[in-house]
N, C-alpha and C positions, 0 to 999 in steps of 0.2 A: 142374216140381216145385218146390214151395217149400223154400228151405233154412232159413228161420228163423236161429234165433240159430247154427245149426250155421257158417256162411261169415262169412269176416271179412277184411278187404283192407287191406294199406300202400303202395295206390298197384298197382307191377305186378304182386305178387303175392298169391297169395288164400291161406289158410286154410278148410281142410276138416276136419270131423268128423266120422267115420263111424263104423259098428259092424258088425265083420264074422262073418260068419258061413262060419266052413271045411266046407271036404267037403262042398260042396252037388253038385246034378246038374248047373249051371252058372255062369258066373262074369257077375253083373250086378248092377245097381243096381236094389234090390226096392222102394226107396219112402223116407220121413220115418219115424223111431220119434219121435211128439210126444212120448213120453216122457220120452226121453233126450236129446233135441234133436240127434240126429246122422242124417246120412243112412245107413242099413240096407246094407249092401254083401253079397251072397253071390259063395263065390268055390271053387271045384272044388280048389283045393292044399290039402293038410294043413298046420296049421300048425307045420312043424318045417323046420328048414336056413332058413329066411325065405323060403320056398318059396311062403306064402300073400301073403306082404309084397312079392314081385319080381310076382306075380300080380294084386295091386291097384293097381302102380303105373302097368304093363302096361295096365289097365283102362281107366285113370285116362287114361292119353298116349293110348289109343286113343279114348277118348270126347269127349277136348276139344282135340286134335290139340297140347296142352304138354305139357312137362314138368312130372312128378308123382314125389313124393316122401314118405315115411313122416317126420315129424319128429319126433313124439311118437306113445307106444304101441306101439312094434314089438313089444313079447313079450306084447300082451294084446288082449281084443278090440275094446277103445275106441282107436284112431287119429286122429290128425293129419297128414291130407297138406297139403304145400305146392304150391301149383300156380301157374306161371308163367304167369299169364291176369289179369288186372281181374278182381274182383268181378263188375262187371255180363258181362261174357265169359263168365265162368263160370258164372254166373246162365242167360243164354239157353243153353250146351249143354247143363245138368240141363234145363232146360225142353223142348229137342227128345227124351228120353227118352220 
């Protein structure tokens, strides 16, 4: 998957930009919105108690085997996770999606 201008690296850690969507039928990564430049995230938690936020981090460690983290956006649907990966790391596990 391309990430466009959504990924950004200082070395070991990457920046992520996503746009979630709660209360789906499952919790996955649905694609790029060119749009908005963020990658699309759908995710089965409602978002209240940070119940959809502990769900995408969840996501997150399970898709790229690091540590993931909500930095910016937690009460809205545009997010910033921080992910313990290189850029290019993180780069090839969106691409085995």
């Amino acid at each position: 998957m391309h990430l466009g201008n959504a990924a950004r690296s200082d070395g070991e850690f990457s920046e992520l930009d996503i746009l979630v969507s709660p209360r789906s039928g499952s919790s996955r990564v649905e694609g790029f919105d060119q749009w908005r430049q963020r990658v699309a995230v759908k995710v089965r938690a409602p978002p209240a108690d940070g119940k959809a936020n502990r769900e995408i981090e969840e996501l997150f460690r399970a898709l790229t085997g690091a540590e993931a983290e909500i930095v910016r956006g937690a009460g809205g649907r545009m997010k910033t996770l921080r992910i313990a990966l290189p850029l290019h790391e993180l780069q090839a596990a969106m691409e085995r999606l």
